[in-house]
N, C-alpha and C positions, 0 to 999 in steps of 0.2 A: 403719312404712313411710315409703320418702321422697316429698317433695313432687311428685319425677317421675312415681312410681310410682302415686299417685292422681291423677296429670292425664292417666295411660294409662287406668285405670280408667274417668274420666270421660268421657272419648271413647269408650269403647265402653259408656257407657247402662248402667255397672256398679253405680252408683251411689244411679241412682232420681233423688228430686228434691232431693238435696244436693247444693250447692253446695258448690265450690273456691275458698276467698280464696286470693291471694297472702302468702305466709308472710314472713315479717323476718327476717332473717339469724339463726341462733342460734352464737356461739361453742361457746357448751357440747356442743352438737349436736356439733358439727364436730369438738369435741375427745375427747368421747366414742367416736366413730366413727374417730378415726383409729387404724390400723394399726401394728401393734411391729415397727422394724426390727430385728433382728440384727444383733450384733454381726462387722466380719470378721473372720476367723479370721489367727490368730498367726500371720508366717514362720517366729518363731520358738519350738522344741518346746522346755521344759527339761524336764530329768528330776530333778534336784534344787535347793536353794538354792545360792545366788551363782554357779548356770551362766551370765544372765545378768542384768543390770542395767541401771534407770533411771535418767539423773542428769537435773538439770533446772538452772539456774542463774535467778536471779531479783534486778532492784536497778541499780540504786542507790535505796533510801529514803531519803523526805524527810527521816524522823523517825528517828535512829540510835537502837541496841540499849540496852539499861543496857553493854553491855561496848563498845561504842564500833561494832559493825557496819552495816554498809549494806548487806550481798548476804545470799542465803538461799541455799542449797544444798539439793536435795532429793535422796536417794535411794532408790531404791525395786528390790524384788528381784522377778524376773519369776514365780518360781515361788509364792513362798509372798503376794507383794503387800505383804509387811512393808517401812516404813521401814529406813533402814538404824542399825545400832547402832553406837553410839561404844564406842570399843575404848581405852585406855591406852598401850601400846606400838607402834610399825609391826611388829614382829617378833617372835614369841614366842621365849621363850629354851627353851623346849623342841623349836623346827622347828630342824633341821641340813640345808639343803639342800643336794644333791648332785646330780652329772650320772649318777652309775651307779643310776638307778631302771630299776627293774625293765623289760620291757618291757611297752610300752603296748599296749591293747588296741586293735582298728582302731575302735573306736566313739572313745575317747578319741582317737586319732591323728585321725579327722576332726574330734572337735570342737577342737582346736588348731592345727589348718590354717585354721580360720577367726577364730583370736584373734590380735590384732596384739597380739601381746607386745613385740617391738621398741618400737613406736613407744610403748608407754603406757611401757616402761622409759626409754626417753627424754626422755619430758614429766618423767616423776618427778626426772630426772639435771637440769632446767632450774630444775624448784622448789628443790631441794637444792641449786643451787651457788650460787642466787640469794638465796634466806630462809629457808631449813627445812635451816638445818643436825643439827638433830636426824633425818632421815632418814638421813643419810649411810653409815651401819650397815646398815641395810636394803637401800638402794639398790644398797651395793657386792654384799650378797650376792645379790639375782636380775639385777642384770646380767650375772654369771658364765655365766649360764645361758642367753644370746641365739641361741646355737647348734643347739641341742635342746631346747626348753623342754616341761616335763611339763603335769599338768593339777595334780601338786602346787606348783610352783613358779607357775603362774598364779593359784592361792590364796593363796599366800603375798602376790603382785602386787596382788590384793584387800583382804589386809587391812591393807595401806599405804592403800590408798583409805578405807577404816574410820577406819585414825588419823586423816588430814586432814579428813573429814567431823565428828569431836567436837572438833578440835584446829583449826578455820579459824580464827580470831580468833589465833593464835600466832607469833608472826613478830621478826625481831627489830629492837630500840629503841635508837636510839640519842640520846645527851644532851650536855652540854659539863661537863667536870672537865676541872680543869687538871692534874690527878695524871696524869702521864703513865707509867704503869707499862707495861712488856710483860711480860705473865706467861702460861706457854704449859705447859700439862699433856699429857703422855704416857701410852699407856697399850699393852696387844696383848693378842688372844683367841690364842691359846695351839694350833694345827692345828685352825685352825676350818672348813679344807678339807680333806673326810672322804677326795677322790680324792687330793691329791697331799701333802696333811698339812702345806700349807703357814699360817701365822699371819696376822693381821689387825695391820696398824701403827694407829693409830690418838692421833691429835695435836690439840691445838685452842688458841688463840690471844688472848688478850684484852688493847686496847688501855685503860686508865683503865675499867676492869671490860665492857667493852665485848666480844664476838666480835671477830673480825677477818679471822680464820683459821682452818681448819679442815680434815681431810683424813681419809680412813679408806680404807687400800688397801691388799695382799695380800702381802705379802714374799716377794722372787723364790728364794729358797732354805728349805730345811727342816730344822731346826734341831733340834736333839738335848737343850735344857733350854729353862727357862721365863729364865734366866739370860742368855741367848743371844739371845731372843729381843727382851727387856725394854730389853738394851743396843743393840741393832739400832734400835730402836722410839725408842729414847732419843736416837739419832742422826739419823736422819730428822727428827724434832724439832726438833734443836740447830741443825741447817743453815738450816732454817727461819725459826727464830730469827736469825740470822745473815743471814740476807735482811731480813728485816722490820726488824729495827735497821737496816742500811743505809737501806732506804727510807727508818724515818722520821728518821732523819742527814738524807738530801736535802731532807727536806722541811721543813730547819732547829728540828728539834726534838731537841734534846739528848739520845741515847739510849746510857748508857755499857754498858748489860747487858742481859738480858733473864731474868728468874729461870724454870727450867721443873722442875715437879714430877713426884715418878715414885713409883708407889708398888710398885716392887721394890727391896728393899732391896741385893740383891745387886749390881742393875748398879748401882746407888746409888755403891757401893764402889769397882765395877769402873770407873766413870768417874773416880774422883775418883784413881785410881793412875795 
């Protein structure tokens, strides 16, 4: 009983001839007695894993990582409460996405009305042009998709976030060699767009072993060989190359060639005719 509750007793002669001291605070008391709030409830419902997501961002530490880091990144999944897992690729070489998927159910139609696809393909297209040229692959293929995005292409959008969450510490270094090389490799995915069958060009650029350059984008025609394509591919490239000597010409650096590698042997040929 509380202390009030036998000073009511005592005033009504409940008591007999005991006496009420005054009691001394008890924490314990007080903590015992206290009351369990509830939790409030979720706005948001999921019905499976990575419907939605936690991120948290954390840092600058005093005291950096063994791998040189100072921010913490958390993720966490609303459904299952699990961390998020680090993934090797942004993109599985088994997803082929497309805009002719099926039609969407109106459960999926409303849950993508509330997903800014837009704007998180955007942020990704800022990381990619700025330090993570290794996305570029990925990136090109769900921007394709800004127009009618599915709920499979917004997983696909997820497991790019996957990559960067095991892959933060990754970015690129640059150092001083006087070896001034420009050496620029080529390459293309072959009707890696399933609607109009069109190829992926894909180039990349290196100053004294350095990046420099880099691009992966959709070729405007559809192409009848892998021959065809390789040479296209090989072109885009060479132009490239042909800019970037210029530049570094102006910027009084001696640049008489630019070597660029292709590994089709055929436009190999067909270039060198």
């Amino acid at each position: 009983m509380s202390e009030k509750g036998m000073m009511i007793l005592q005033k009504q002669q409940l008591l007999g001839n005991q006496k009420l001291d005054e009691h001394k605070f008890c924490e314990h008391c007080v903590f015992s007695k206290q009351h369990k709030i509830k939790f409030p409830k979720s706005i948001h419902t999921t019905k499976g894993t990575l419907d939605y997501i936690h991120a948290d961002y954390w840092g600058p530490a005093r005291v950096p990582s063994l791998g040189g880091g100072r921010y913490f990144l958390s993720i966490t999944d609303d459904y299952s409460r699990m961390s998020w897992i680090y993934i090797s690729t942004p993109l599985s070489e088994r997803e082929k996405l497309s805009a002719t998927i099926n039609v969407q159910a109106q459960a999926d139609q409303d849950y993508m009305s509330k997903v800014p696809y837009s704007s998180v393909v955007g942020n990704l297209m800022y990381v990619m042009v700025c330090t993570r040229p290794d996305l570029a692959y990925a990136v090109s293929m769900v921007s394709r998709l800004l127009n009618q995005p599915h709920k499979e292409h917004w997983k696909a959008v997820k497991r790019i976030f996957k990559y960067l969450k095991g892959t933060a510490d990754v970015g690129l270094v640059y150092g001083s060699n006087l070896d001034f090389c420009l050496t620029g490799y080529s390459d293309v995915d072959f009707a890696v767009n399933l609607v109009k069958r069109m190829s992926l060009t894909r180039y990349a650029y290196t100053l004294s072993g350095y990046l420099v350059s880099w691009k992966a984008t959709l070729q405007h025609f559809v192409a009848l060989s892998t021959t065809e394509v390789e040479y296209m591919a090989l072109t885009e490239a060479a132009k490239e190359g042909i800019w970037l000597r210029g530049l570094i010409n102006d910027l009084g650096i001696n640049q008489e060639y630019a070597n660029i590698y292709c590994d089709s042997l055929s436009a190999t040929y067909l270039a060198k005719d």
